[in-house]
C-alpha positions as CSV (number, residue, x, y, z in Angstrom):
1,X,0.0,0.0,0.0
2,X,1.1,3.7,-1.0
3,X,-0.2,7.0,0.7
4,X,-0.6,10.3,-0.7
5,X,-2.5,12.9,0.2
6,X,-5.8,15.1,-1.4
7,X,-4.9,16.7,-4.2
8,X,-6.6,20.3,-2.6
9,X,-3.9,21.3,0.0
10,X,-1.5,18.7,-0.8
11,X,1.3,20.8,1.2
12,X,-0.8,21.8,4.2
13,X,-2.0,17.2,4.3
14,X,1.9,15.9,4.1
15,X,2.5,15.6,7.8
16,X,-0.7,13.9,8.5
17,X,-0.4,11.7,5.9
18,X,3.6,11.3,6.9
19,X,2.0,10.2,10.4
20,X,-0.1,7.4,8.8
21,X,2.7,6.4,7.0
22,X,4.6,5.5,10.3
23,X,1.9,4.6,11.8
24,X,1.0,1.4,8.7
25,X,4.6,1.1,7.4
26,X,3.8,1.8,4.1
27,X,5.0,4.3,1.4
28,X,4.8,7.9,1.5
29,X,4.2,9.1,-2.2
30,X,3.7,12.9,-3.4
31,X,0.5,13.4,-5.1
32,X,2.0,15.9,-7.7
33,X,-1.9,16.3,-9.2
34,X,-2.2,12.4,-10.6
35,X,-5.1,10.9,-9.9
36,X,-5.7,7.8,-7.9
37,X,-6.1,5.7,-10.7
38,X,-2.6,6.7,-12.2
39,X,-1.1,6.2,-8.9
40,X,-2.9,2.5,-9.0
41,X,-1.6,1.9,-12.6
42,X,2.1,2.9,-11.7
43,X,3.0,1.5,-8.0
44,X,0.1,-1.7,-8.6
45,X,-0.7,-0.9,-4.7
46,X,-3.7,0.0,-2.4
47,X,-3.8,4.1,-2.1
48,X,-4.6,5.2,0.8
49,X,-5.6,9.1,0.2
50,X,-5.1,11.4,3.4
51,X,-7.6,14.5,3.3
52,X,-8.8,17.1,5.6
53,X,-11.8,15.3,7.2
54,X,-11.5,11.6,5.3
55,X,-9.0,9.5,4.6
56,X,-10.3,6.8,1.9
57,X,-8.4,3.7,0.8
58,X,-9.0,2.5,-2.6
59,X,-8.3,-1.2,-4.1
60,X,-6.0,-1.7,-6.5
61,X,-8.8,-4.3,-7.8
62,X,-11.6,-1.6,-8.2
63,X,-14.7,-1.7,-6.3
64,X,-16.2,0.8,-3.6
65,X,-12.9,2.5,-2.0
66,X,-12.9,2.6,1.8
67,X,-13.7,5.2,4.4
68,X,-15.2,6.0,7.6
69,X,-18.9,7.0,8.0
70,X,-21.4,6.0,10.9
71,X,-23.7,4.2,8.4
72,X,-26.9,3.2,10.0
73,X,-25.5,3.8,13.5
74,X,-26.5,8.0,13.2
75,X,-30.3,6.7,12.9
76,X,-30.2,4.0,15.6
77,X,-28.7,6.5,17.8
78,X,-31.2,9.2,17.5
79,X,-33.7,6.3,18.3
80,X,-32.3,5.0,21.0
81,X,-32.3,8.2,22.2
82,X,-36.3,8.6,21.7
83,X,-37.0,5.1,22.7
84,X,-34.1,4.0,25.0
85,X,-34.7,0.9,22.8
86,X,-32.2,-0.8,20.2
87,X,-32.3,-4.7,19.7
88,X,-28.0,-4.8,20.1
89,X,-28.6,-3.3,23.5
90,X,-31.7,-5.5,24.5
91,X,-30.1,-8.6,23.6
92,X,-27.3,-7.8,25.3
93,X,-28.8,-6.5,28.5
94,X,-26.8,-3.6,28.1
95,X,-26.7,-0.8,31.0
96,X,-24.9,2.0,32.4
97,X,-21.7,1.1,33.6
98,X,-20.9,-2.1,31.4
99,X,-18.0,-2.7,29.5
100,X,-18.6,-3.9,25.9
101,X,-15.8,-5.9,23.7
102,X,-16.7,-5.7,19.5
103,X,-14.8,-8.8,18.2
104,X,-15.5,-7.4,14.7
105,X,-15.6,-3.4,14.7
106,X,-15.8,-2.7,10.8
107,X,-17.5,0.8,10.5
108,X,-18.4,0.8,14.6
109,X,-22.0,1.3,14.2
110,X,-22.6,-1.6,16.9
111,X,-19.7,-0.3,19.2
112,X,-21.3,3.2,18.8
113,X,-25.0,2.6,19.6
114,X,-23.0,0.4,22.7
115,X,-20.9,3.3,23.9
116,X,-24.5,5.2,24.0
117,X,-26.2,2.3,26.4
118,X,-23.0,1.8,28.5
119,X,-22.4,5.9,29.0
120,X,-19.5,7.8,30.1
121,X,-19.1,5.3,32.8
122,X,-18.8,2.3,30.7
123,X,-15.8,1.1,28.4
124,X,-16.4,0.0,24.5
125,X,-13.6,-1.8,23.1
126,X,-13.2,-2.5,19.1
127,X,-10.8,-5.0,17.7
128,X,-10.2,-4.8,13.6
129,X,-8.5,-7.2,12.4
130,X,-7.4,-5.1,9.5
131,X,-4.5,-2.4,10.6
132,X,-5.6,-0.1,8.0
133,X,-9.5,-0.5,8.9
134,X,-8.8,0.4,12.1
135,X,-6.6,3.0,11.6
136,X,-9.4,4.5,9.3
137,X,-12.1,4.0,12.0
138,X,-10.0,4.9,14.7
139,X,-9.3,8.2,12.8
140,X,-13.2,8.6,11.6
141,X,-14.6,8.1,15.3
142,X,-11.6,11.0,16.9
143,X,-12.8,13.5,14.2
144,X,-16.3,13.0,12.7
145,X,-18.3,16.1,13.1
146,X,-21.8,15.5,12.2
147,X,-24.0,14.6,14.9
148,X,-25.2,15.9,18.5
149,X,-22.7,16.6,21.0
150,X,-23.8,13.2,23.2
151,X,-22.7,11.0,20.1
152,X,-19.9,12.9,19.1
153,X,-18.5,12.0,22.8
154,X,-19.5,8.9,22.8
155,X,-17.8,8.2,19.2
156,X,-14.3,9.8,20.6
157,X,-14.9,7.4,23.8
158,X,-14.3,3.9,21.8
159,X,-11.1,2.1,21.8
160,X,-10.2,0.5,18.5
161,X,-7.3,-1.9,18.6
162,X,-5.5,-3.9,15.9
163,X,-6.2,-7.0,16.5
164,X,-8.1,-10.2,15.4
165,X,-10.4,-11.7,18.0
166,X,-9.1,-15.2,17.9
167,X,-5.5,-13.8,19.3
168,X,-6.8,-10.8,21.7
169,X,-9.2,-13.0,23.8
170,X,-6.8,-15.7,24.3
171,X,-4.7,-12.8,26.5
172,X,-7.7,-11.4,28.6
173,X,-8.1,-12.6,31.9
174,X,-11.5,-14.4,32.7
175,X,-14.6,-12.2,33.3
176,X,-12.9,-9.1,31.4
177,X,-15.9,-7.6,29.8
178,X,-19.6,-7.5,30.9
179,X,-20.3,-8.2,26.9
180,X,-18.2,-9.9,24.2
181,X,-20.0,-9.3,20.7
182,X,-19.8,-10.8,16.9
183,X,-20.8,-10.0,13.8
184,X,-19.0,-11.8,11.4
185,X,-19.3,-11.4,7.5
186,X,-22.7,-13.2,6.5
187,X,-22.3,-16.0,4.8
188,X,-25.7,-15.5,3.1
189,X,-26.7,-12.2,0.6
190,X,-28.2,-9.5,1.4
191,X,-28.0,-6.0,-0.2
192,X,-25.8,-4.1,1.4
193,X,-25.5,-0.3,1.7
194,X,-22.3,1.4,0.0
195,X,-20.4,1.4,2.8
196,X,-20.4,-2.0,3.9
197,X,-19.6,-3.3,0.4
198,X,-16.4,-1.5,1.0
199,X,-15.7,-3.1,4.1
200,X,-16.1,-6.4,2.8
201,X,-13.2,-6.2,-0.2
202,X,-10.7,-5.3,2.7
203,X,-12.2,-7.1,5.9
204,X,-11.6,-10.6,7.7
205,X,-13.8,-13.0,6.7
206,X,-13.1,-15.8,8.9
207,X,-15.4,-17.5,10.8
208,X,-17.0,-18.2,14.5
209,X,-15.1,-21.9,15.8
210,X,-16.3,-23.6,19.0
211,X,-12.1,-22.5,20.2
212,X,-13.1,-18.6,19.6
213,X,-16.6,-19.4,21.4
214,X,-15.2,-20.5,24.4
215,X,-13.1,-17.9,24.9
216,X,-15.8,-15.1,24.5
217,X,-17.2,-17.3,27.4
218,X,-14.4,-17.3,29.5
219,X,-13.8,-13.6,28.9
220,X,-17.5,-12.2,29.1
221,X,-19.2,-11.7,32.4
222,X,-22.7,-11.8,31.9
223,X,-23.2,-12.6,27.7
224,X,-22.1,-12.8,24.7
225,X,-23.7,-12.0,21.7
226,X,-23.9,-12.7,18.0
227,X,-25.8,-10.8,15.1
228,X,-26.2,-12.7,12.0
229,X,-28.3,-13.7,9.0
230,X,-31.6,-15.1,10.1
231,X,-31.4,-18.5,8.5
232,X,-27.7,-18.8,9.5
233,X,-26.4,-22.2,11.1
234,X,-23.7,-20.1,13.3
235,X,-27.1,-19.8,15.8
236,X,-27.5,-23.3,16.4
237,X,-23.7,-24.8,15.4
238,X,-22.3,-22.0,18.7
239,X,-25.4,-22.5,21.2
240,X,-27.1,-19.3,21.1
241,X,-30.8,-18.4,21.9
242,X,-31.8,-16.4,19.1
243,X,-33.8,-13.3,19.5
244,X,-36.1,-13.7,16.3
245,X,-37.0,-9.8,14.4
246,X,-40.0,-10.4,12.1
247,X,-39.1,-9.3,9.1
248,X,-35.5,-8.5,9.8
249,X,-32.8,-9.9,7.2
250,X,-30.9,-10.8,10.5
251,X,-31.1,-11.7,13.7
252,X,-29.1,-10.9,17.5
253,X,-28.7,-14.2,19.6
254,X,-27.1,-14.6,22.8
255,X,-25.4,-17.2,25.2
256,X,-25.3,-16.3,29.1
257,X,-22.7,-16.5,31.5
């Protein structure tokens, strides 16, 4: 991978860009006006571009290119807000307080709507398996702007850490979290919005074993919780009581502690 910077204030973007350039050990390249694609065609990398709000990573195979955005996680806030009801933090029997552990982070909409239900007194902790995901995220969550001042805190409160789940739970001491979470890639279709097609060219697509399982049980406290398609065989194959959404193209289950 190669990064470069926006071509509008090139000069003023270097030293960020220089600082994700340490930070991923890749390739700091002047843009000198060519366009992504020409930068594609020449070093046959990944670009990752550096702007002034976004930084956007782009495929050298095509496809949607990359970058943070709180997807559906803006509207489920603002309900949760109305309601004080959202079926992640139901199933999860999240509360003020609790500490929440997102095996699979991608854009952080679940960690976010967590970080709401747990408050400034609880902990949400996101593991990306992908450095440069969570670099992005990371980055998007510190300096998004849109929003009320309640999620904007509650976006710059989540800890993202590179790190695949399979490897980080094996080093945390039982009872760690009130709440270990999954939602792994579906192995069924559904359509997906533009930003989550981007996520899936770059992110991990393994899958739930019985080992990963029983570690989210040693490490969770009181549940842990998997979202998935509805007709999925994860549900049954793990042990999980599945919280059934009529007319939802997935479904939350959980296991407790």
């Amino acid at each position: 991978m190669i990064i470069t910077t926006a071509r509008k204030r090139a000069d003023e973007l270097e030293g960020k860009a220089h600082i994700f350039s340490s930070e991923l050990d890749s390739q700091f390249i002047k843009r000198n006006e060519m366009s992504v694609q020409d930068l594609i065609e020449f070093y046959k990398e990944d670009v990752l571009v550096v702007g002034k709000g976004k930084v956007t990573l782009y495929s050298k195979n095509g496809g949607e290119p990359f970058f943070y955005h709180p997807n559906s996680a803006m509207f489920r806030v603002k309900q949760f807000q109305k309601t004080n009801y959202d079926p992640l933090v139901a199933t999860a029997n999240l509360s003020e307080g609790m500490s929440f552990l997102d095996c699979t982070l991608g854009l952080a909409s679940d960690s976010l709507v967590a970080q709401m239900a747990v408050g400034k007194s609880g902990h949400v902790t996101g593991l990306e398996a992908n450095q440069v995901l969570a670099s992005i995220v990371r980055h998007g969550l510190l300096n998004w702007q849109d929003g009320g001042a309640v999620m904007l805190d509650a976006m710059r409160r989540i800890e993202v850490i590179h790190a695949h789940h399979k490897d980080y739970l094996k080093g945390l001491a039982d009872h760690s979290y009130d709440v270990v979470y999954f939602d792994p890639m579906f192995e069924q279709h559904i359509a997906d919005s533009t930003g989550i097609k981007a996520l899936k060219q770059f992110a991990c697509h393994d899958d739930l074993t019985e080992q990963i399982m029983n570690e989210a049980i040693r490490v969770a406290k009181s549940r842990v919780v998997l979202k998935d398609h509805y007709s999925s065989e994860r549900f049954k194959r793990l042990g999980f009581q599945v919280m059934k959404r009529q007319h939802a193209a997935f479904h939350y289950g959980f296991i407790s502690i």
